[in-house]
N, C-alpha and C positions, 0 to 999 in steps of 0.2 A: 504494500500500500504506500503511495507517496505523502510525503510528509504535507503535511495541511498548511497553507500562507496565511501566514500571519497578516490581518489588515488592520487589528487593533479593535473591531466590533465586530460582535457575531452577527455571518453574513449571510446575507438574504438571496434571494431569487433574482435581484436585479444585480448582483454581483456573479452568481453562477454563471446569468447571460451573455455580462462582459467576459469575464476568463472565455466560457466555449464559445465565442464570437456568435451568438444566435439572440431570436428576439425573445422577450419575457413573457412570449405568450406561445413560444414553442419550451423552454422549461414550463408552463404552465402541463402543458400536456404530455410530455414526457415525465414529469412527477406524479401525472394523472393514469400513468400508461393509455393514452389516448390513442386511435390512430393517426396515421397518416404524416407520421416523422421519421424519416430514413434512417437507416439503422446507424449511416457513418453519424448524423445528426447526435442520435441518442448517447453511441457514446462518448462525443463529444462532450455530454452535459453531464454524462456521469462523470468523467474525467476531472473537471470543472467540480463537481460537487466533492470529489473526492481529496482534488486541492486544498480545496479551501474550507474543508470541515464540515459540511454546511448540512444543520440537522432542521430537517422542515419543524414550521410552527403551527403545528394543525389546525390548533384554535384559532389562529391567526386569520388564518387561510380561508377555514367557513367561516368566517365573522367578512371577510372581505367580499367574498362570492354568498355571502348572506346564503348560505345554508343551512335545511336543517333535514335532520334524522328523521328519519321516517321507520319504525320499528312496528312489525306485529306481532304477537303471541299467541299460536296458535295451541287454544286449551279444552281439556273433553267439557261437554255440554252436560253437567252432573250439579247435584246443589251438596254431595260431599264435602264436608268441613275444611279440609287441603287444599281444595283447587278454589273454595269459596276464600279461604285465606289467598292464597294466592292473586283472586282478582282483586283484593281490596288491596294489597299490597302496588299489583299496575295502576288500580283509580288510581293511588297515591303518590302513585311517584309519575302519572300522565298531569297532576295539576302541577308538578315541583318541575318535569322535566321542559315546559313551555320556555322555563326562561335559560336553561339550555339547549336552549333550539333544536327540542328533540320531542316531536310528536309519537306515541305509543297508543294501541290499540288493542283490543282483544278480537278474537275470531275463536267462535265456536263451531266444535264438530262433535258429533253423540260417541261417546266413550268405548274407546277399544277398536274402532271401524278402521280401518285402515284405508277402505277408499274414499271415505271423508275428508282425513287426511291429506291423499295424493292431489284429490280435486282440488280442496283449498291450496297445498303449495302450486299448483300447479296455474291458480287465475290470479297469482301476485305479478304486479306488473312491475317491472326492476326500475322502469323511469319513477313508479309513484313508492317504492319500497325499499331502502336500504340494506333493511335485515330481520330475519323471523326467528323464533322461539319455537320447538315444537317440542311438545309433552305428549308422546302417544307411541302406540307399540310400533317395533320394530317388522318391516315384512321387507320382502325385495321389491315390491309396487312405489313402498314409502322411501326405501332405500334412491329409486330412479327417481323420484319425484324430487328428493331433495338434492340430486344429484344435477338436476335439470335446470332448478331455482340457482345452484351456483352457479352453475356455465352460463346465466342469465348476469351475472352477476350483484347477486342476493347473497348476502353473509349469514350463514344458518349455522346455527346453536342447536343441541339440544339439552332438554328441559326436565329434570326431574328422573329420566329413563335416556340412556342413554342408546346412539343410533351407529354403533363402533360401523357396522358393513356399511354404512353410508360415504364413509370416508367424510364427515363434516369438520367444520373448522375446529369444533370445543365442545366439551360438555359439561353443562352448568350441573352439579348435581354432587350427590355423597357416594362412597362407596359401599356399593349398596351388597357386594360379597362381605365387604366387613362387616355390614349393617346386621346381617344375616348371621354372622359368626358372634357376633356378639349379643344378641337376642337369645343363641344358644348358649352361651356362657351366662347371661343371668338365670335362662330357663333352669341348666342342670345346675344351677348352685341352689335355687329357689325348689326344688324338685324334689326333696328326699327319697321318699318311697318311687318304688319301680309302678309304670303304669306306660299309657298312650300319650302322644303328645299328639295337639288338633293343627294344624295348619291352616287357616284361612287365604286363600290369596284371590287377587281381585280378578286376573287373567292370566292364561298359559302364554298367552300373548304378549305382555310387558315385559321388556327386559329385565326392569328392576324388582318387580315379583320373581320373576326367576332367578337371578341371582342373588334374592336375599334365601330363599329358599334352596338355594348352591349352598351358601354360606353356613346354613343352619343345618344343614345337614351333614355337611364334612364335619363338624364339630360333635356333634352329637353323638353323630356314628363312633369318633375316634377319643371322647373324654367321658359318654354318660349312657354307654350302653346299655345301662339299666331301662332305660329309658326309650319306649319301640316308638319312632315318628310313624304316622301312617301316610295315606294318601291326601294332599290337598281336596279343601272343598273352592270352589271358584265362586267368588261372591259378587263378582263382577261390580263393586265400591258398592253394593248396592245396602243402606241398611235393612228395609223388608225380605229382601230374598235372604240376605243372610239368617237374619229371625226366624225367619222358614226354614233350612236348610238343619238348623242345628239340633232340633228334636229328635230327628232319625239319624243322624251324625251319632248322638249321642247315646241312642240305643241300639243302634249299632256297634258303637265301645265304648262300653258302659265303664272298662274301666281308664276312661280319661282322666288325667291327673293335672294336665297344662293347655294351654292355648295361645298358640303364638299366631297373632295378627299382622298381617304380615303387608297390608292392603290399609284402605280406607272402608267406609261402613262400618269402624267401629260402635254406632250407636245400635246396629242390629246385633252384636254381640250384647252389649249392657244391659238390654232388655231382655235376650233370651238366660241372662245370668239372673239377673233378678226375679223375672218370673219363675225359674227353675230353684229358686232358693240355692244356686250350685257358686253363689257370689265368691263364699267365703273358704270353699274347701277347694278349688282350683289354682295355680299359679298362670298368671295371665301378662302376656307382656308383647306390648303393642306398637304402634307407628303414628309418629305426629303428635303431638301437643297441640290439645285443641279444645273449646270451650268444654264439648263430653267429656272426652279422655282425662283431661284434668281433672274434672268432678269424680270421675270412674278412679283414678289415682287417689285423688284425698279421702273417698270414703274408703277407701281398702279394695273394693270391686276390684281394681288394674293392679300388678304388683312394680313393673318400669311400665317407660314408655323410650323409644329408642324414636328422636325429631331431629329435622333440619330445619334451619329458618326463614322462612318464607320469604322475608324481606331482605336478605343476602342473597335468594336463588333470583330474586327480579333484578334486584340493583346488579350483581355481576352479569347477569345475562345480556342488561343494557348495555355496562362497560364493554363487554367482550364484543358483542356486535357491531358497537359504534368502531371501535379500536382496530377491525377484521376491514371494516367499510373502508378504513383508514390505512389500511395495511402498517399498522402500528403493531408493534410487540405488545403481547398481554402480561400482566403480573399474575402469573401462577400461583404465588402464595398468598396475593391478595382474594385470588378468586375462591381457592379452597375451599367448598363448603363442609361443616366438621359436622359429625356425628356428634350427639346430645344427648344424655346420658339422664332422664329425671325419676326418682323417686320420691314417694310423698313427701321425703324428710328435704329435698332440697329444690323444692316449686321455685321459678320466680316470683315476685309479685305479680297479682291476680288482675287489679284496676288497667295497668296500659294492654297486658298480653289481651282481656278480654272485649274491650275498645276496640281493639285491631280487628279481631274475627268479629264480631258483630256489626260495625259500623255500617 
């Protein structure tokens, strides 16, 4: 790399222009990777930027060409407590993002469809869309779709569940094999006697159900043999179906001892425990921090709850998108979103976490 010229201020676009003898509106498009500049042109200007240092000023730049961000979030069409957190989390940060020139939107599709999905990535138009969010199962239809939206060039994230055969830029989200390995690790500590363990999961279809259910089960297998997991029941987030589901779940193994929730629709679990009187002789231990599951934790009903925070999976999702749009490096360790560990004994306070989900 050649050593950088010194001119005394850090230099702009109209310095890059002079060094590679070109005008400021052919570096405008060659920083843009635009077409229609000869390739002697271009490296020209890289030459030129390489001289002299010169590290673009993003903000700078859409402030000058008065840009702004145009982000969608494509999320399942469900009134589930998670994803309801989660839109109250975009309202809030679409009223806060206006004055960083960054418009945000929701797009719903009914849960688990996968050609819901493909359609909506697929009627985003790249002049009115910068970059989309998507929380939905993984197929090779969804895989093309958001493979399509790139080559369109749309900056695509995903959300919650992760789209690895997609080849997408990021994925907003927890590790949800750990998530899964550690659910088993409170399970078989909470567990004494030998019995059945219930699985819940929302779809065979989500990646992150599966792989929390990977996680729980290499675990179990290899530290708490006592302990027979059986086959998931698929609740599809639903809390009625699940309600339903668990009467013959459980007279079918009768001798269940735990229940790991693995999904949303925990409010059809909390009711089929209460009515069942089976509140207090089961070990239960679930997904998300959420107005029920809290109350399900402080009366004893839930024994953990394994959460991620809603308002770190919007806020990075935006970062990362805007940053991808920008072909800017992302902070990794910023994005991280961490596994949440809560038992009764160590809740947050109740007043802002329950403001957020209800509002």
């Amino acid at each position: 790399m050649s050593k950088p010229v010194s001119i005394g201020v850090k230099p702009t676009t109209v310095d890059v222009a002079r060094v590679a003898g070109v005008s400021l509106a052919t570096v405008d498009r060659v920083l843009n990777e635009r077409p229609g500049v000869r390739a002697v042109t271009i490296e020209k200007v890289r030459n030129a930027i390489d001289k002299l240092g010169f590290t673009r000023d993003t903000a700078a730049a859409n402030l000058a060409r008065q840009r702004v961000y145009k982000l969608v979030f494509i999320l399942p069409e469900t009134t589930n407590e998670f994803v309801t957190g989660l839109e109250n989390e975009i309202d809030e940060l679409r009223m806060k993002a206006i004055h960083d020139r960054t418009r945000v939107e929701r797009l719903h599709v009914p849960p688990f469809e996968p050609g819901a999905i493909v359609a909506a990535l697929d009627t985003l138009d790249a002049d009115r869309v910068d970059g989309v969010a998507v929380f939905g199962p993984e197929t090779p239809a969804v895989r093309d779709a958001v493979k399509r939206a790139r080559v369109r060039g749309i900056a695509v994230v995903a959300l919650v569940a992760d789209l690895p055969s997609s080849k997408r830029d990021y994925f907003v989200g927890v590790d949800n094999v750990a998530a899964g390995r550690t659910a088993a690790q409170l399970m078989g500590r909470f567990a004494r006697e030998a019995g059945r363990i219930l699985v819940i999961t929302g779809s065979r279809l989500a990646r992150d159900h599966l792989e929390r259910r990977k996680g729980f089960d290499s675990v179990m297998a290899a530290e708490f043999p006592h302990l027979d997991v059986v086959a998931s029941i698929e609740g599809r987030d639903d809390p009625a179906m699940i309600r339903n589901l668990l009467p013959k779940t459980f007279k079918t193994y009768p001798d269940i001892c735990g229940v790991y929730s693995s999904a949303a629709g925990n409010q059809g679990l909390i009711q089929f425990l209460k009515d069942s009187g089976r509140a207090q002789d089961l070990v239960i231990v679930a997904h998300e921090l959420t107005e029920s599951s809290r109350a399900a934790l402080e009366d004893g009903t839930f024994d953990a709850i394994i959460s991620q925070d809603s308002g770190h999976l919007i806020r990075s999702a935006t970062r990362v998108l805007k940053a991808t749009a920008d072909r800017l490096p992302i902070d990794h360790m910023q994005e991280r979103i961490r596994l949440d560990i809560y038992l009764r004994d160590n809740l947050p306070a109740p007043a802002p976490f329950i403001q957020e989900e209800t509002k």
